[in-house]
Residue, then its C-alpha position, 0 to 999 in steps of 0.5 A: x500500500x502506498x502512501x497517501x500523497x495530500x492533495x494541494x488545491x491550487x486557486x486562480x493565480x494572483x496578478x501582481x499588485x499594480x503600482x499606483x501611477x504616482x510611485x511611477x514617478x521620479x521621488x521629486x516629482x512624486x513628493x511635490x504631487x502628494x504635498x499638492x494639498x498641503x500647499x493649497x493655502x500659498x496657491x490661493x494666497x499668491x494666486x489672489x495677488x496676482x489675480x488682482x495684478x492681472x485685472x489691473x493691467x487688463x483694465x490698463x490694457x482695455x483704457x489704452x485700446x479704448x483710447x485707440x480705438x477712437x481712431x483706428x475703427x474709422x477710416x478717416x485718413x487726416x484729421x485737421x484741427x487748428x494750428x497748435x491744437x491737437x486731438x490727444x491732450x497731454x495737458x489740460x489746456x490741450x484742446x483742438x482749438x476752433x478753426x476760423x472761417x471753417x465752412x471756406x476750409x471745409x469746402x477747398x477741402x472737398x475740393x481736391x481731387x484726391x480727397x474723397x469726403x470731409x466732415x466738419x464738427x464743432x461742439x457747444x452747449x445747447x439749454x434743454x427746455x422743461x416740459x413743465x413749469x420749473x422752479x426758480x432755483x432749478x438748475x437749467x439743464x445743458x446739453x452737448x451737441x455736436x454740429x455736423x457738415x456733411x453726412x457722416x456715413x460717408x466714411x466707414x467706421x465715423x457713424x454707429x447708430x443703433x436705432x433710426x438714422x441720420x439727420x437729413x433736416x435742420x430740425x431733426x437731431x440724433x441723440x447719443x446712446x448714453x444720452x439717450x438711456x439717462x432721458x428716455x428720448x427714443x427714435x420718434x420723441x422730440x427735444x427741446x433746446x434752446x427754445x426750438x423743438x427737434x425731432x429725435x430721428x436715431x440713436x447713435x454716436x459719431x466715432x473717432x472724433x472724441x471721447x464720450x460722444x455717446x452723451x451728445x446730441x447731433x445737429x446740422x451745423x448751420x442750425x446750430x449756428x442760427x440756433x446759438x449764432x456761434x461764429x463760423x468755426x470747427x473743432x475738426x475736420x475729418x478727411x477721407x481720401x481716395x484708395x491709397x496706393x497699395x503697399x502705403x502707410x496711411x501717412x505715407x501715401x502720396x495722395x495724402x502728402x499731396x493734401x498735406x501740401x495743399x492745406x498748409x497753403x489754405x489756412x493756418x491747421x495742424x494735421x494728423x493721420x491716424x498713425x500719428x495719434x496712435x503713437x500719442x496715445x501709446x505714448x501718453x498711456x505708457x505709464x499707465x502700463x508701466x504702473x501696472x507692470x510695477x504693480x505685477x512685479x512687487x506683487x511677485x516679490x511678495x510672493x516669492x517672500x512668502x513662499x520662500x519663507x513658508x517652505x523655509x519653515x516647511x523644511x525646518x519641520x521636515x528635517x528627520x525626513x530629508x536626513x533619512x533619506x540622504x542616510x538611504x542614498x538619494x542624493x542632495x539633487x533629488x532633495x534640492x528638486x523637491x523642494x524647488x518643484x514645491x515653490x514652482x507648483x505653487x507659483x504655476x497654479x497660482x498663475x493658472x489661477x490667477x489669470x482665471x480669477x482675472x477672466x471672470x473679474x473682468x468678464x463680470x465688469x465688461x457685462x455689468x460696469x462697462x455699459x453703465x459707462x457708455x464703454x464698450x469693454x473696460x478689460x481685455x485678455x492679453x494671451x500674449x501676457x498671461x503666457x509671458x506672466x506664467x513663465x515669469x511665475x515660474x522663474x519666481x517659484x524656481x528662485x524662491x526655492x533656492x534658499x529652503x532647497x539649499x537648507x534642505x541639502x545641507x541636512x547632516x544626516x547622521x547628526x539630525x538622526x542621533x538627535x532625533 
């Protein structure tokens, strides 16, 4: 008889245990990803700084293309104002001045073969009549009106009219958008001015001319010449040229420096083409940008002082880890990229965070502030500045984490662990 053999029952073979994806990573990279919680509080910290540094050089960067816009929208190749006059104040004194004699002026203009259409404004304020008996002691209301020469829709871009259309006789008027929301006029009402009756036949405003022209009314100029009995004399005239010559500057083109030759011998004017003023512009809010910029850059400093000194204490604590794991054989590398991949992190997703606080900020004041305004956006989205402000944000997080990186390697691990 032979010995009975046990029998083994032998189950399903077992798979090996998968390893999680995060013990796949480098020890830096995996350290800095399982600390991603602890560090929560200095992402929202730096993230809301630099947020609000964003939004201001959005709103910067919205105030300076709102500034252009005026004159790049329209396709208005020269602007004529008074000699010594200018369209973009520098000082308050600054203005266009009034040019004298200006119908004479306006009609040598359209007179040259290479201009196409011209349009003369000038500004003056006109009394809003009461419909009702009014008090004594009641302030009487003033009216900005614009007088126009000529029909404006002749130049793309000049006239932008939300409802009705344009005058087409003297006593009809057109009433800007924010003038129009404040009164309730509307297409098909009547205003009252300077003991006249108009009637309101659009809602609109003329663009590239000046700034707020959507809380003006519009008249005929010579109606509001009899209306005040102003003397003969224009703020601007706006001239349009015929096609340029393909490959020109709008400065450049020889039928504009043909004007240009022309119009010094018809009367004492300053003369600018659009390109002109935008340089102005740039130039006058460059330190609008610059503030900002300086604003981003002390906003960064503050964080790297922050993060710096947070990790710095983040390292003190962590001492007997990084001894143990030098005493294990990582070496001082692996230990320096922990910590500075720390300080990155943070800087990187409070960028990340950041320029999303800044989007929804300054999305909310485009819909709800702007239009209160009369303003077509009060903050633009600079890609080209996020971008730059994100690597920027990492260079930061790199150099904030020198310091508590070179704390952390120089950890003697035999001393830390006979002490502990």
């Amino acid at each position: 008889m032979t010995g009975s053999t046990a029998s083994v029952r032998i189950g399903p073979r077992r798979s090996a245990p998968s390893v999680p994806w995060v013990l796949s990573l480098p020890y830096a990279v995996r350290t800095v990803v399982r600390r991603a919680r602890a560090l929560t509080g200095m992402v929202i910290g730096v993230g809301i700084a630099l947020g609000i540094g964003m939004l201001l050089l959005g709103v910067t960067r919205a105030k300076t293309d709102l500034y252009i816009s005026n004159f790049v929208k329209t396709h208005i190749d020269m602007y004529v104002v008074q000699q010594g006059g200018t369209l973009v104040p520098v000082l308050p004194s600054d203005t266009t001045g009034a040019i004298p004699k200006a119908s004479g002026v306006l009609a040598q203009i359209r007179s040259l073969r290479e201009v196409r259409s011209a349009i003369g404004m000038t500004l003056a304020s006109l009394t809003r009549d009461a419909d009702g008996a009014t008090r004594a002691d009641e302030p009487t209301p003033l009216v900005t009106v614009m007088g126009v020469d000529g029909y404006p829709g002749d130049i793309d871009g000049l006239l932008v009219l939300a409802d009705g259309r344009w005058l087409r006789r003297p006593d009809e008027i057109v009433v800007g958008d924010k003038l129009s929301r404040e009164t309730g006029l509307r297409t098909g009402t009547s205003l009252r001015l300077s003991g006249r009756s108009f009637n309101v036949v659009g809602v609109g405003r003329l663009r590239g001319t000046a700034f707020g022209t959507d809380g003006y009314a519009y008249l005929d100029y010579q109606a509001l010449r009899q209306r005040i009995a102003i003397p003969d004399a224009m703020n601007l005239i706006a001239v349009a040229l015929h096609s340029p010559v393909a490959g020109s500057a709008r400065g450049a083109d020889p039928a504009a420096q043909a004007v240009r030759d022309r119009l010094n011998g018809i009367a004492a004017v300053s003369l600018f083409d659009t390109d002109q003023l935008v340089e102005a512009s740039n130039r006058i809010m460059s330190a609008g940008v610059f503030f900002s910029w300086m604003m981003i850059g002390l906003t960064l400093a503050i964080a790297a002082l922050f993060v710096s000194t947070v990790l710095g204490r983040s390292v003190a604590e962590r001492r007997i880890e990084f001894a143990t794991l030098r005493a294990i054989g990582l070496s001082r590398w692996t230990i320096l990229a922990t910590v500075a991949g720390e300080a990155a992190l943070i800087c990187i997703l409070a960028a990340v965070g950041g320029s999303m606080m800044a989007s929804v900020l300054g999305g909310w004041t485009n819909r709800s502030i702007a239009p209160q305004y009369g303003i077509e956006v009060l903050y633009v989205e600079d890609p080209p500045m996020f971008a730059t402000l994100l690597v920027v944000s990492v260079v930061v997080g790199l150099v904030s984490g020198l310091i508590p990186a070179r704390q952390a390697t120089s950890v003697d691990p035999v001393e830390v662990l006979r002490d502990a």
